[in-house]
C-alpha positions in Angstrom: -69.3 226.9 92.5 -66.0 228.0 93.4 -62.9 228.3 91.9 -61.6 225.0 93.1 -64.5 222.5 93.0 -64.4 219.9 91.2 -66.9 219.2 88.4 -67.8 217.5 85.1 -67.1 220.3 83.4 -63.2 220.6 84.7 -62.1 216.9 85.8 -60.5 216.5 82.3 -57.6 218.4 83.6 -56.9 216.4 86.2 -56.7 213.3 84.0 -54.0 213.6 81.8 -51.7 213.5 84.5 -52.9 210.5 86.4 -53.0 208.7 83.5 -49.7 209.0 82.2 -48.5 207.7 85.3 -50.6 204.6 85.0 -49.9 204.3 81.4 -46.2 204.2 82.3 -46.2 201.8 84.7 -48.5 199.5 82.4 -46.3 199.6 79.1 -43.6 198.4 81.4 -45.4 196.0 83.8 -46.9 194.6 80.4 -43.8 194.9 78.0 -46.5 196.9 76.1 -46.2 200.3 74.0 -47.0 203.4 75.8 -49.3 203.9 72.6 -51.1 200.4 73.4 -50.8 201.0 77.0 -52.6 204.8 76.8 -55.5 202.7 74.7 -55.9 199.7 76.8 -57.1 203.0 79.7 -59.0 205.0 77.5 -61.3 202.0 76.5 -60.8 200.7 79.7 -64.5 200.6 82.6 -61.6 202.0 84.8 -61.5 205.5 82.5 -64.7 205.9 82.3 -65.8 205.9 85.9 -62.6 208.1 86.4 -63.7 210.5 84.2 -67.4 211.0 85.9 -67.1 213.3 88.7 -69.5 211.7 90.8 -67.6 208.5 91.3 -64.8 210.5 93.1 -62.2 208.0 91.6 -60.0 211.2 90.4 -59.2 211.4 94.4 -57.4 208.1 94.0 -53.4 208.3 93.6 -52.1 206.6 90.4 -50.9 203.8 92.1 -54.3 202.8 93.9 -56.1 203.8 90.0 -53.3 201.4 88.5 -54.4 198.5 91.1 -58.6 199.6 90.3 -57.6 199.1 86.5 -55.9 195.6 86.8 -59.1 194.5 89.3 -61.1 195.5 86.8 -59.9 194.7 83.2 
């Protein structure tokens, strides 16, 4: 494994990032809190398949993740 590769072990730092973007855009889309917005993700299908590895959703941008969230509430 090099230093780069992505695993299950390391995709939680690529995470927070993406989803504060999508969060963002959501709270204000939704006239939500960012607090309400940051749970509707976490509990969301959409989080967990971005948080497995070997669905390769982390290579999405957060605007085509913000679209895969709303597709699949």
């Amino acid at each position: 494994m090099s230093d780069l590769e992505i695993t299950d072990k390391n995709i939680y730092l690529l995470l927070p990032g993406k989803i504060s973007l999508i969060a963002v855009r959501y709270s204000r889309e939704f006239k939500v809190s960012l607090i309400d917005a940051l749970s509707f993700i976490y509990k969301s299908t959409t989080y967990r398949r971005l948080a497995s590895e070997e669905t390769k959703l982390w290579h999405l941008g957060p605007v085509a993740l913000y679209d895969y969230l709303l597709e699949n509430k």
